[in-house]
C-alpha positions in Angstrom: -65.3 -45.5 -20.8 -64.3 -49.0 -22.0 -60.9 -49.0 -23.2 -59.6 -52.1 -25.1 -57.2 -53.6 -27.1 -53.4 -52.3 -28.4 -53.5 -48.4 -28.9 -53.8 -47.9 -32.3 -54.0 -44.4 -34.6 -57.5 -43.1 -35.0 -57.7 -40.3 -37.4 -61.1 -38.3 -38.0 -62.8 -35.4 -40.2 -64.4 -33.2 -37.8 -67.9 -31.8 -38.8 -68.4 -29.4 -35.6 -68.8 -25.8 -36.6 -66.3 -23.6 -35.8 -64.0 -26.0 -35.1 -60.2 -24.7 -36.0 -59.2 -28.2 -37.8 -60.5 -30.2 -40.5 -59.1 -33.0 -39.0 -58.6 -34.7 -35.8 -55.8 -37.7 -34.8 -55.4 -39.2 -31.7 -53.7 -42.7 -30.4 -56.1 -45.2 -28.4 -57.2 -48.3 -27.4 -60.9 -48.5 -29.0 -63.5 -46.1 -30.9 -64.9 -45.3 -28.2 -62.0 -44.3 -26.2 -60.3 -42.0 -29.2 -64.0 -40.4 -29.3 -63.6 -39.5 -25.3 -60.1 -38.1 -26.7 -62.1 -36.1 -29.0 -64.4 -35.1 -26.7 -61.8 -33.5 -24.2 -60.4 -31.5 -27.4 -64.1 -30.0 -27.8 -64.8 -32.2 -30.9 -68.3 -33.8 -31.1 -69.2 -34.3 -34.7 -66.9 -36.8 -36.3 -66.3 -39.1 -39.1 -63.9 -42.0 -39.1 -61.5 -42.1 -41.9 -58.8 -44.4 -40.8 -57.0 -46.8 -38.0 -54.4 -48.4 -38.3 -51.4 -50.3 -36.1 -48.3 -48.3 -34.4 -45.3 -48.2 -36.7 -42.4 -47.0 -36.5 -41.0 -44.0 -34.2 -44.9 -44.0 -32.9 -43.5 -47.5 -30.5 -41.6 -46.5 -27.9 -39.4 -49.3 -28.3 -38.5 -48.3 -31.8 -37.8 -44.9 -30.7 -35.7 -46.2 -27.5 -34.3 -48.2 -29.7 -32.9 -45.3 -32.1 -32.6 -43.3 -29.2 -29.6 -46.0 -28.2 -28.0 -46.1 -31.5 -27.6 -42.3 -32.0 -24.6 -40.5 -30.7 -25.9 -37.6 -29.4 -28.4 -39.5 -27.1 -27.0 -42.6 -26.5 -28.1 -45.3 -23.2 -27.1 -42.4 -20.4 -30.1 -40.3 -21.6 -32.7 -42.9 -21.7 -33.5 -41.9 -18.1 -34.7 -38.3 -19.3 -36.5 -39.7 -22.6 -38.0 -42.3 -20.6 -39.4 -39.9 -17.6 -40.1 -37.5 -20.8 -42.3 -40.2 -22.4 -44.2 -41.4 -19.3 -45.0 -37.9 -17.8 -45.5 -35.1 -20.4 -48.8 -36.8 -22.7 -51.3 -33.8 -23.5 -54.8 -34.5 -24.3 -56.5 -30.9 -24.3 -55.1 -28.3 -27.4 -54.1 -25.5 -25.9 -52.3 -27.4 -23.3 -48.3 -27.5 -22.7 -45.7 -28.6 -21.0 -42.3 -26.8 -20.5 -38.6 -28.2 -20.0 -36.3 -25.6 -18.4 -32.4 -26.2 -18.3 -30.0 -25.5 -15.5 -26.9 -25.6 -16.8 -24.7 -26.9 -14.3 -21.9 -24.2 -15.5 -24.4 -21.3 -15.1 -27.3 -22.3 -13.0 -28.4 -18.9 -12.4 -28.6 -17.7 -15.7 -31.5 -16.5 -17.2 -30.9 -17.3 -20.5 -31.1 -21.1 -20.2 -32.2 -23.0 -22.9 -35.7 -24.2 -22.9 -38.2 -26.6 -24.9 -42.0 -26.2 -24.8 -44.7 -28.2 -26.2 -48.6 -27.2 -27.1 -50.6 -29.7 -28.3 -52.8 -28.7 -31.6 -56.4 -28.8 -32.7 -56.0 -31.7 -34.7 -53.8 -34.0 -32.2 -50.4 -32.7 -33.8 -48.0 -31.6 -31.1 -45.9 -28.6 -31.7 -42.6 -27.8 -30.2 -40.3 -25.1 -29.9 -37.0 -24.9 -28.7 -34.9 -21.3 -27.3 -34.2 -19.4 -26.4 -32.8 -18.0 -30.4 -30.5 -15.4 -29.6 -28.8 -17.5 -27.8 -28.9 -20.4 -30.0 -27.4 -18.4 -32.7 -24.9 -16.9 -31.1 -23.6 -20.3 -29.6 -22.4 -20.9 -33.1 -22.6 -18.9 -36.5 -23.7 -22.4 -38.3 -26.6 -23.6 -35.5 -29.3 -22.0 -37.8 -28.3 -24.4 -40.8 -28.0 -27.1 -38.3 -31.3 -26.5 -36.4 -32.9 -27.2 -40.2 -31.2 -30.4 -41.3 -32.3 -31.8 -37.5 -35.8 -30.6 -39.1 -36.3 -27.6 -36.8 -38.0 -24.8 -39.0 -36.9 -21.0 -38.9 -38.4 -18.6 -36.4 -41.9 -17.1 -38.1 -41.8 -12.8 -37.5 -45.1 -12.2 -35.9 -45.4 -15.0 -33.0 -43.4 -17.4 -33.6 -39.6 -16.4 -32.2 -38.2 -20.0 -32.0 -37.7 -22.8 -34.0 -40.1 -25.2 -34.0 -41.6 -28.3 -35.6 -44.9 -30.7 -35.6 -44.8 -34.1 -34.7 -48.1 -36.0 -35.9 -50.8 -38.0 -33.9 -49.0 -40.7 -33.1 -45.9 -40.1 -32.5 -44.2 -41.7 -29.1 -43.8 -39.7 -26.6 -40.3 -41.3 -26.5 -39.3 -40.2 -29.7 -40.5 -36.6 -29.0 -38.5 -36.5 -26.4 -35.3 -38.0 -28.1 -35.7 -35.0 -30.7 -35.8 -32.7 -28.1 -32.5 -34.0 -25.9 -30.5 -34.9 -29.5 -31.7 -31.1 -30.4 -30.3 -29.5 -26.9 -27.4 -31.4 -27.3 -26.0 -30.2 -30.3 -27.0 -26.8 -30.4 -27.0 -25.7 -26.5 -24.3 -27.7 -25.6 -26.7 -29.4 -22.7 -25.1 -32.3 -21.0 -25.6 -34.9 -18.6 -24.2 -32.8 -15.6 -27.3 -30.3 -16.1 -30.6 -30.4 -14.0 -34.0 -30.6 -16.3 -37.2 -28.5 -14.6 -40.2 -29.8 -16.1 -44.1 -28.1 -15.8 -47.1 -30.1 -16.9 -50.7 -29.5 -16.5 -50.7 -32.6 -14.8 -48.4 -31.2 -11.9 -47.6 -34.7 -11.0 -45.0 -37.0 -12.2 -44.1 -40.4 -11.8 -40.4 -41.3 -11.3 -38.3 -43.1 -14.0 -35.2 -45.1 -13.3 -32.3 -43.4 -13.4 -33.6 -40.2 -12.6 -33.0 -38.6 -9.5 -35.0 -35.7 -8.1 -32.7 -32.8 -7.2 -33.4 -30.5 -4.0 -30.6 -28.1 -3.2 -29.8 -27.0 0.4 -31.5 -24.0 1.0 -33.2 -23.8 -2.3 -37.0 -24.9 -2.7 -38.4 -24.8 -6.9 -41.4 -24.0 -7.7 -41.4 -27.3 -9.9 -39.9 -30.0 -9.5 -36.4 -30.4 -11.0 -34.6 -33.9 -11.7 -30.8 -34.8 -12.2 -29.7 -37.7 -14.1 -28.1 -40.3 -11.3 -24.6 -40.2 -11.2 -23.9 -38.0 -14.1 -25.2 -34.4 -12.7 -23.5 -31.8 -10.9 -25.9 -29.1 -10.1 -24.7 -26.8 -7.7 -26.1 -23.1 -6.6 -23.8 -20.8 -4.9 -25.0 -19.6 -1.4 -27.6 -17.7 -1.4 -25.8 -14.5 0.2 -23.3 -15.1 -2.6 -22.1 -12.2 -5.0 -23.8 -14.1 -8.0 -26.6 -14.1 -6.5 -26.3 -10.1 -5.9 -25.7 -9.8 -9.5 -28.5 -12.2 -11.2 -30.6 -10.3 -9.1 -28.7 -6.8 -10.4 -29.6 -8.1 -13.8 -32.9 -8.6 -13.1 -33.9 -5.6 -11.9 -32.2 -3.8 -14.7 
């Protein structure tokens, strides 16, 4: 595959049969290398209808740079929204990744908030934030907030969290800006939390900033990263009464 040039946005209408979009977008470096895209989503027959330059939140150094100016994110995330940006591209539909939190007040509990991420059909990526009983009982006015962040009401039937689509082309960076201004405000997550991450990739490269956290006597299933010098994750011992109980809970 020959893979040239500055990525651009390469959108498509898709002729395959049975195919579950009418469209396909995808950001690359040449034809030929957005058609290899298309080819890992199962696409074969295509017609080109547009490419066209990155604008916009679609740079990463736009969305770093809004990422900097806004309040709720501010320079001590860019660690997380950089690390989120270089590690968690999908390139399959059907694919996700999955951000669990460990709040550093309750590490054990099983109600942590969460973000997941499945990429769609047509190279849209949707995400979903939760858990929502917990959301809306954090505050009576997170529901109204959740929508003018541009998070849309849980669906009945499948869809139990809020959730919205970013388009082809969107940064990785500014996906995961969303996502950390989103936790923010309604979960209450902070710098001091640890950020558990699981990608079909399995592997992730290591951002500055970012520390990787392993707890005495504690070995994760995936890996789980701490913000350097801000976090302060901390389990009890493993004989520990909290322990007794999550597990009580559990089992209930």
């Amino acid at each position: 595959m020959v893979v040239t040039g500055a990525p651009q946005v390469y959108s498509f209408t898709v002729q395959d049969k049975d195919a579950e979009a009418l469209t396909y977008g995808c950001v690359a470096q040449s034809l030929e290398h957005a058609k290899k895209l298309a080819s890992l989503a199962g696409l074969r027959e295509l017609t080109l209808l547009e490419v066209r330059g990155l604008e916009g939140v679609e740079l990463a150094t736009v969305a770093r740079a809004n990422a900097l100016e806004d309040p709720f994110t501010g320079s001590e995330w860019l660690p997380l929204i950089d690390f989120m940006g270089r590690n968690l591209s999908l390139f399959r539909p059907e694919r996700c990744w999955i951000m669990d939190i460990f709040q550093h007040a309750d590490p054990l509990s099983s109600e942590g908030p969460y973000a997941q991420a499945l990429l769609t059909p047509d190279g849209s990526l949707h995400v979903e934030i939760g858990p929502t009983p917990e959301l809306l009982e954090l505050s009576a006015d997170n529901s109204e907030l959740a929508e003018l962040l541009g998070w849309k009401k849980p669906i009945d039937g499948g869809m139990p969290n809020f959730f919205r689509f970013f388009d082809p082309g969107c940064s990785g960076e500014y996906v995961a800006a969303t996502v950390v201004q989103t936790l923010s405000v309604l979960f209450q997550v902070s710098l001091k939390d640890g950020f558990c991450f699981r990608h079909p990739g399995g592997e992730f490269a290591t951002a500055p900033g970012l520390e990787r956290l392993e707890p005495h006597g504690f070995q994760f299933y995936f890996p789980v990263f701490g913000i350097a010098a801000h976090h302060d994750l901390r389990f009890p011992a493993i004989d520990s009464e909290a322990w007794c109980d999550r597990w009580r809970k559990y089992k209930d």
